[in-house]
C-alpha positions as a Markdown table, in Angstrom:
| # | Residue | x | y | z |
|---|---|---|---|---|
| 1 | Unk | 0.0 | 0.0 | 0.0 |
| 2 | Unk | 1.6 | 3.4 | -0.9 |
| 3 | Unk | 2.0 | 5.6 | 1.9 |
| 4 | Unk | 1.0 | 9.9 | 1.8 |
| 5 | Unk | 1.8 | 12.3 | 3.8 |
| 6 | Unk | -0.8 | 15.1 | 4.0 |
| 7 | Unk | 0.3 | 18.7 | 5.1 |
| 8 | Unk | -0.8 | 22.0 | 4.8 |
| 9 | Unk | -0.6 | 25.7 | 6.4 |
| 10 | Unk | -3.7 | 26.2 | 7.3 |
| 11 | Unk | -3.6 | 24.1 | 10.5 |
| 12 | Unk | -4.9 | 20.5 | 11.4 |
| 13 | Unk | -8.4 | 21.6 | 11.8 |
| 14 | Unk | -9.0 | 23.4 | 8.6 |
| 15 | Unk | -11.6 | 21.7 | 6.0 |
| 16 | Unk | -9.1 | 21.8 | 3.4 |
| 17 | Unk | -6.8 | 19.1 | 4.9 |
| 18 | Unk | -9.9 | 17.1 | 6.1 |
| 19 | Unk | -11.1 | 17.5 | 2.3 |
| 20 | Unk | -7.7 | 16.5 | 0.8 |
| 21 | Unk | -7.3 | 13.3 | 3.3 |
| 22 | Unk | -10.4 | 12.0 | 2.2 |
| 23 | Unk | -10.4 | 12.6 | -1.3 |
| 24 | Unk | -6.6 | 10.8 | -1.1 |
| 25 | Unk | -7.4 | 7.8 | 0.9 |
| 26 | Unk | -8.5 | 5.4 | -1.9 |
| 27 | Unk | -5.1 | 5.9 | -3.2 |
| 28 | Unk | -3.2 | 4.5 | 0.1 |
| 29 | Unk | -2.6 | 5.1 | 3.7 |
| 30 | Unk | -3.2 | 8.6 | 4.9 |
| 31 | Unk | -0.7 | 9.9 | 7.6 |
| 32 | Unk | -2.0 | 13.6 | 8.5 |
| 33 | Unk | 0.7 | 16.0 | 9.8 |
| 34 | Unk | 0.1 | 19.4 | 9.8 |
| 35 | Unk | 0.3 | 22.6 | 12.1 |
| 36 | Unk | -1.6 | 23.2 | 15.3 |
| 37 | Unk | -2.1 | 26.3 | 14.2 |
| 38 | Unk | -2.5 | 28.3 | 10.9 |
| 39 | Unk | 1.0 | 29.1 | 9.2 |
| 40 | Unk | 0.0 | 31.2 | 6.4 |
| 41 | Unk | 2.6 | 33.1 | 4.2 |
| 42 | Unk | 5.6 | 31.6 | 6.6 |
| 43 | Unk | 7.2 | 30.0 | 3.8 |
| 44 | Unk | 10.1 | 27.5 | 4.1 |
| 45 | Unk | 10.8 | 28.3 | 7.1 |
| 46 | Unk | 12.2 | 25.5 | 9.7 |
| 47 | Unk | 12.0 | 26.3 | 13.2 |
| 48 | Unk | 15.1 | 25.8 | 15.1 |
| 49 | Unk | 15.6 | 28.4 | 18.3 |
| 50 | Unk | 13.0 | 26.5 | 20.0 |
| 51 | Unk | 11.1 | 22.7 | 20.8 |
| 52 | Unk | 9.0 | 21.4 | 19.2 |
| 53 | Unk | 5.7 | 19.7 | 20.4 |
| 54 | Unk | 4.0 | 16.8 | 18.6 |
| 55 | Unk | 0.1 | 16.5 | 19.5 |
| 56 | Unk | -1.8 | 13.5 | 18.5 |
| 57 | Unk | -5.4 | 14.7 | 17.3 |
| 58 | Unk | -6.8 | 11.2 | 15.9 |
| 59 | Unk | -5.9 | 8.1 | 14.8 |
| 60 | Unk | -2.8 | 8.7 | 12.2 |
| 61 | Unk | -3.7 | 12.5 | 12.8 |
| 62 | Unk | -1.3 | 14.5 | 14.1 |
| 63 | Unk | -0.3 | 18.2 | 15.0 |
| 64 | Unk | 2.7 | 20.2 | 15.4 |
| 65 | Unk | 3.6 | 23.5 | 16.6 |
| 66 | Unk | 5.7 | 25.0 | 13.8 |
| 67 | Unk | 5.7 | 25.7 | 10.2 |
| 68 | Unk | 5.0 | 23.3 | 7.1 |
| 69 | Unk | 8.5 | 22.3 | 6.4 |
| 70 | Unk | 9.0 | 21.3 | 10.8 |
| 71 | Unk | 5.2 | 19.1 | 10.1 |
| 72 | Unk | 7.6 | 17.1 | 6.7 |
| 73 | Unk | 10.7 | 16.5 | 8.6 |
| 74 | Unk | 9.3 | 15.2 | 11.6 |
| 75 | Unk | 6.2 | 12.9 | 10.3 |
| 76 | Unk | 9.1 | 11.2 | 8.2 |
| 77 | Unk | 11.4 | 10.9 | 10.8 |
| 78 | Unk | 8.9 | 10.6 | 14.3 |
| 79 | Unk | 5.6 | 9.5 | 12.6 |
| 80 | Unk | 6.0 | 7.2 | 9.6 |
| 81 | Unk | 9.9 | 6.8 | 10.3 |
| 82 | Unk | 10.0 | 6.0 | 6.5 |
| 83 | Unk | 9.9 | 7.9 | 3.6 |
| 84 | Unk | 6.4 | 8.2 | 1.8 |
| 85 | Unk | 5.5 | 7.8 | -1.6 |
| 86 | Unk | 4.0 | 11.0 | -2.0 |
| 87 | Unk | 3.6 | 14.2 | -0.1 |
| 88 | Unk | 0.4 | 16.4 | -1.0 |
| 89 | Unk | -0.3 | 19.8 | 0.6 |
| 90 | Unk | -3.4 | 21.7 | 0.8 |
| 91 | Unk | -5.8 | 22.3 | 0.0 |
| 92 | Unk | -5.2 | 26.0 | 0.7 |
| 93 | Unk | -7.6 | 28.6 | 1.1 |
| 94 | Unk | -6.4 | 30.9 | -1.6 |
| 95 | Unk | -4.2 | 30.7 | -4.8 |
| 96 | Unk | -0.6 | 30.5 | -4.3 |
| 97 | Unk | 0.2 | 31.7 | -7.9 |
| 98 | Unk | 2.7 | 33.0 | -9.4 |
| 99 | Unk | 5.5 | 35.2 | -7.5 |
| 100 | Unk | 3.3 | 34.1 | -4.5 |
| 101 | Unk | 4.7 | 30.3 | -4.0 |
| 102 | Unk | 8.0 | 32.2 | -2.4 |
| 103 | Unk | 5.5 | 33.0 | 0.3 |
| 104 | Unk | 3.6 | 30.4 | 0.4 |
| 105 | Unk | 3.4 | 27.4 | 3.5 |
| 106 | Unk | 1.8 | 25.2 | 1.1 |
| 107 | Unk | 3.9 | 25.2 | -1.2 |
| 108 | Unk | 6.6 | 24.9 | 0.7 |
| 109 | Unk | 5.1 | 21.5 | 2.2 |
| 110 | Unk | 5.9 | 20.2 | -0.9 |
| 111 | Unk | 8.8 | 21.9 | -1.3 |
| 112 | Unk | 10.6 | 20.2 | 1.4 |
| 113 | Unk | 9.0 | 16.4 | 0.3 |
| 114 | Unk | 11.1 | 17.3 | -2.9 |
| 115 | Unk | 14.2 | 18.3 | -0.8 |
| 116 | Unk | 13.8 | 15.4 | 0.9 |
| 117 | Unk | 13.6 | 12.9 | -1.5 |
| 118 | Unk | 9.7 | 12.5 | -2.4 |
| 119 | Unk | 7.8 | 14.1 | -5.3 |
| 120 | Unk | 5.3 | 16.7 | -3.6 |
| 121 | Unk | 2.0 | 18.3 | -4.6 |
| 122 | Unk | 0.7 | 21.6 | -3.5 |
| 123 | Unk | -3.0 | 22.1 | -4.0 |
| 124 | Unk | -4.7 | 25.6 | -3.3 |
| 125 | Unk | -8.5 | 26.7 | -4.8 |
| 126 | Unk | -9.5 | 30.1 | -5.2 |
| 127 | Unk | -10.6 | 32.6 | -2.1 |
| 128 | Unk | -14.3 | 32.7 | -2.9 |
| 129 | Unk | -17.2 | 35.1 | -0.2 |
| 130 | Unk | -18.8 | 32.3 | 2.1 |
| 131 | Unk | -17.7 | 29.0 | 2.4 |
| 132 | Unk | -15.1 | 26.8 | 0.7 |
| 133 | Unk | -16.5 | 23.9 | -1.9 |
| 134 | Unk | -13.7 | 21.7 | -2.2 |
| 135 | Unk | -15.1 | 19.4 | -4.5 |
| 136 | Unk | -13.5 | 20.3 | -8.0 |
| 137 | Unk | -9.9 | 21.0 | -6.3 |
| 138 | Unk | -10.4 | 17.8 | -4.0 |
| 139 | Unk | -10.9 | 15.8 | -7.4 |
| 140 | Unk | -8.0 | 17.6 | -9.1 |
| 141 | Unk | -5.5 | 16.4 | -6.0 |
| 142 | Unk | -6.8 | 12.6 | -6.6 |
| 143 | Unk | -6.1 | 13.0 | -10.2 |
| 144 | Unk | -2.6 | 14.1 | -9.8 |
| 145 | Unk | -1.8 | 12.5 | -7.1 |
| 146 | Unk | -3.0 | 9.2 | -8.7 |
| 147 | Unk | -1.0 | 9.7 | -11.7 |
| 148 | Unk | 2.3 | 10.7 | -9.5 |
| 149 | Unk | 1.9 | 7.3 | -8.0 |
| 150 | Unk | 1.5 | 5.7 | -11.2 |
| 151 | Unk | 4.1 | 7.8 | -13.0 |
| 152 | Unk | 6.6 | 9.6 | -10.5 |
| 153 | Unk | 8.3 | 12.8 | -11.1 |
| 154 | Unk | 12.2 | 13.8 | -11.6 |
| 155 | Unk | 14.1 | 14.0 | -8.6 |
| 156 | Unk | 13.9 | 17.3 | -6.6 |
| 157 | Unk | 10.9 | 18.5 | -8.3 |
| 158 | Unk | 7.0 | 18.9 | -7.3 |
| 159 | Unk | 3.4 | 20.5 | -8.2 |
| 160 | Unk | 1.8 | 23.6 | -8.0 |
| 161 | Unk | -2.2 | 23.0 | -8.5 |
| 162 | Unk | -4.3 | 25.9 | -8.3 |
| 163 | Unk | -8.0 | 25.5 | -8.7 |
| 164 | Unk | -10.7 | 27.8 | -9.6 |
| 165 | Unk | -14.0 | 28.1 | -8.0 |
| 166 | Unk | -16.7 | 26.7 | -9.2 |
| 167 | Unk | -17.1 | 24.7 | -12.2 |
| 168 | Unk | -13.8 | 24.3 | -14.5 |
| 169 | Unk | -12.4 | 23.4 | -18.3 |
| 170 | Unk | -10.0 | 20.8 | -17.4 |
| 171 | Unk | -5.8 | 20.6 | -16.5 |
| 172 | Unk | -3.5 | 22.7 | -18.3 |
| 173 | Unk | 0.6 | 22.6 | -17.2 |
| 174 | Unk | 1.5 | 26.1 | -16.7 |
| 175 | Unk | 4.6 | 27.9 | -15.9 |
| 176 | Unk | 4.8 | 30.9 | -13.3 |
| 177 | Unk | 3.2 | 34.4 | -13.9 |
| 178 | Unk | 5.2 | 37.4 | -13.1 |
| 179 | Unk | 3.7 | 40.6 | -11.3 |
| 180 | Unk | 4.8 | 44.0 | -10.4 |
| 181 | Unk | 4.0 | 44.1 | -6.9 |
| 182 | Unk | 3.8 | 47.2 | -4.8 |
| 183 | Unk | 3.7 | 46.7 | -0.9 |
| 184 | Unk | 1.3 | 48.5 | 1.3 |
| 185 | Unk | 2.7 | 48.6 | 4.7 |
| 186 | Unk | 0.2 | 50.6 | 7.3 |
| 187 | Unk | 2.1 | 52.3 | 10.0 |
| 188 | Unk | 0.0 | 53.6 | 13.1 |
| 189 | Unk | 0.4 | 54.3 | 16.8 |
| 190 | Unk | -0.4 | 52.6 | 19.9 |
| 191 | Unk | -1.6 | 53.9 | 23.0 |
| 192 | Unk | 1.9 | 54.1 | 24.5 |
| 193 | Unk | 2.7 | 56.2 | 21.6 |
| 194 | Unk | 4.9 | 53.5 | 19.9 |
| 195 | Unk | 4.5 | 52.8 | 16.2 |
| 196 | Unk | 3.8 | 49.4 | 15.2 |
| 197 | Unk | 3.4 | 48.0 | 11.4 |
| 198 | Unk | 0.8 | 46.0 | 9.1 |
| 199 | Unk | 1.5 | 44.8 | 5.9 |
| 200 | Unk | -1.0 | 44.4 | 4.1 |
| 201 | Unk | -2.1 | 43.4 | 0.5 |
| 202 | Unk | -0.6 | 45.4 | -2.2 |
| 203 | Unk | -1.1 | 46.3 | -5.6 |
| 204 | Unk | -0.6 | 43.6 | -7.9 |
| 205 | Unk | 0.4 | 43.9 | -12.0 |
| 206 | Unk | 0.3 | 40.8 | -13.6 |
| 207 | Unk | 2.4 | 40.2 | -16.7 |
| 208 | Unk | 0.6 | 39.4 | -19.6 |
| 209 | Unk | 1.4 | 35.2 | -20.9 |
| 210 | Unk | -0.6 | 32.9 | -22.5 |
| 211 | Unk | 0.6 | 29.7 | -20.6 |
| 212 | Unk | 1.3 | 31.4 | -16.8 |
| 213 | Unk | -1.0 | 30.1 | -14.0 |
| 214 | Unk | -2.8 | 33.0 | -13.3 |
| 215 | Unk | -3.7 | 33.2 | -16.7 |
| 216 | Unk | -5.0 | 29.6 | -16.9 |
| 217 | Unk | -7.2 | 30.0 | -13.7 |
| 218 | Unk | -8.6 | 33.3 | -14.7 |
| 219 | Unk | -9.7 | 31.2 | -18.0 |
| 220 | Unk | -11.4 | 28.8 | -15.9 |
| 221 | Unk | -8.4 | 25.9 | -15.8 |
| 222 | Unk | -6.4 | 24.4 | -13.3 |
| 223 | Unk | -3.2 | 25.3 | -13.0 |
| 224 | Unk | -0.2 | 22.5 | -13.1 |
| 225 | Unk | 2.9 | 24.2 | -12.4 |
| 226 | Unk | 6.1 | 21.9 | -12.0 |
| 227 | Unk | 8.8 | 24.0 | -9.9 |
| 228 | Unk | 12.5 | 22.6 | -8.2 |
| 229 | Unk | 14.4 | 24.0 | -5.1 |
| 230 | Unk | 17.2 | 25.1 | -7.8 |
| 231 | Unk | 16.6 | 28.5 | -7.6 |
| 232 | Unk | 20.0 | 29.1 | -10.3 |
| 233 | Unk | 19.4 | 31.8 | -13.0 |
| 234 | Unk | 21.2 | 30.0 | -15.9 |
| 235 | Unk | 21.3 | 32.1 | -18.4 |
| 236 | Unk | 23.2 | 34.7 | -16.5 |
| 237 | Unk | 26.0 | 32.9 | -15.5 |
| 238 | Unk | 27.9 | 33.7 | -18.9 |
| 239 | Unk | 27.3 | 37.5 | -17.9 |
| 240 | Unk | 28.4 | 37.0 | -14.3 |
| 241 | Unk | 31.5 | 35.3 | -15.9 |
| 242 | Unk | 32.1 | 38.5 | -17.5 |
| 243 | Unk | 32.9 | 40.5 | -14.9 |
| 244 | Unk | 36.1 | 42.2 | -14.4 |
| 245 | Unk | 36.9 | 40.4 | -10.9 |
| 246 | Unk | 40.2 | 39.7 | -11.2 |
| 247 | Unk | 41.5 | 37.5 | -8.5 |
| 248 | Unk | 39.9 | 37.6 | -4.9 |
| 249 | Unk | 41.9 | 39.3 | -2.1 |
| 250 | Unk | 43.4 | 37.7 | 0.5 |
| 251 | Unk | 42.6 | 38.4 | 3.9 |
């Protein structure tokens, strides 16, 4: 029986993760991990200035009290003490498109599978008024995760799903969309008279492309991204080459 590993950022409660767990469990043995509390935007981060507590919620449910990438290392080292055939992670409450997957918990669940040594999915659906349906981006995560299985990925690489609401017109494998992105950071006062900071939601320019994510979920698709950890820019290295660096100095 193939074993998954089901994370997300959005905590242990959240209906996503319940959503995802079930709509994965024909597939093989479902071992939940997942933060006691909500981890949005956190990124990869890995918690190491402080313990860290492992809570058993239900049976091969469990909770800890740190970020995505602390749930993956220690459900394959404490939990399953093996490594699983296929970490999924979601389903998000919101798009992580884009520029966004830098920020994104989610994503980084997977991130860290990928890292580690198993191929990863990230699944988010759209922020909608109201409640979540899960349904369509539920059946998307069994698809993938089904042919994954089946098919595997390259080493060091996972999926970005994101779904729209509602009704939708199939897969299509994307790559990521660029934006200009102008931060709004609210500065105010508290009643000491010391200033304090929100950052909030900025202004976002998308860059036109007919095959980026955001522009196959704004045309009603869901959006397959496959991303890597190797964050090198290629292309440039024959200009960093270039430079006039002469040797290094000695210290």
């Amino acid at each position: 029986m193939k074993r998954i590993l089901v994370t997300n950022d959005d905590g242990v409660r959240s209906e996503g993760i319940r959503a995802l767990a079930d709509a994965l469990r024909p597939l093989g043995e479902i071992t939940v991990v997942a933060p006691l509390a909500e981890a949005s935007a956190i990124g990869h981060a890995l918690t190491l200035r402080r313990p860290l507590r492992l809570e058993t919620i239900s049976e091969r449910v469990y909770a800890v009290d740190g970020t995505p990438t602390d749930c993956v290392n220690i459900a394959i080292t404490s939990v399953m003490r093996v490594m699983p055939d296929l970490v999924v992670s979601g389903i998000n409450h919101g798009w992580n498109l884009g520029d966004d997957v830098t920020y994104s918990g989610t994503v980084s669940g997977a991130f860290e599978a990928a890292l580690l040594g198993a191929p990863g999915i990230a699944v988010s659906l759209q922020r909608t008024d109201g409640s979540f349906d899960f349904t369509e981006s539920a059946r998307a995560a069994y698809l993938v995760a089904q042919s994954v299985l089946a098919k595997g990925l390259p080493s060091r690489t996972f999926l970005n799903i994101n779904v729209p609401a509602g009704p939708t017109n199939g897969f299509k494998v994307t790559v990521q969309a660029k934006r200009n992105h102008v931060t709004k950071v609210n500065e105010r006062t508290d009643p000491r008279g010391q200033k304090y900071f929100w950052i909030e939601e900025g202004q976002n320019a998308w860059e036109p492309h007919d095959r980026s994510d955001f522009q196959a979920v704004r045309d009603g698709y869901i959006s397959i991204t496959p991303l890597q950890p190797d964050l090198t820019a290629y292309s440039v290295i024959p200009a960093i080459e270039a430079f006039p660096l002469g040797s290094p100095v000695s210290t």
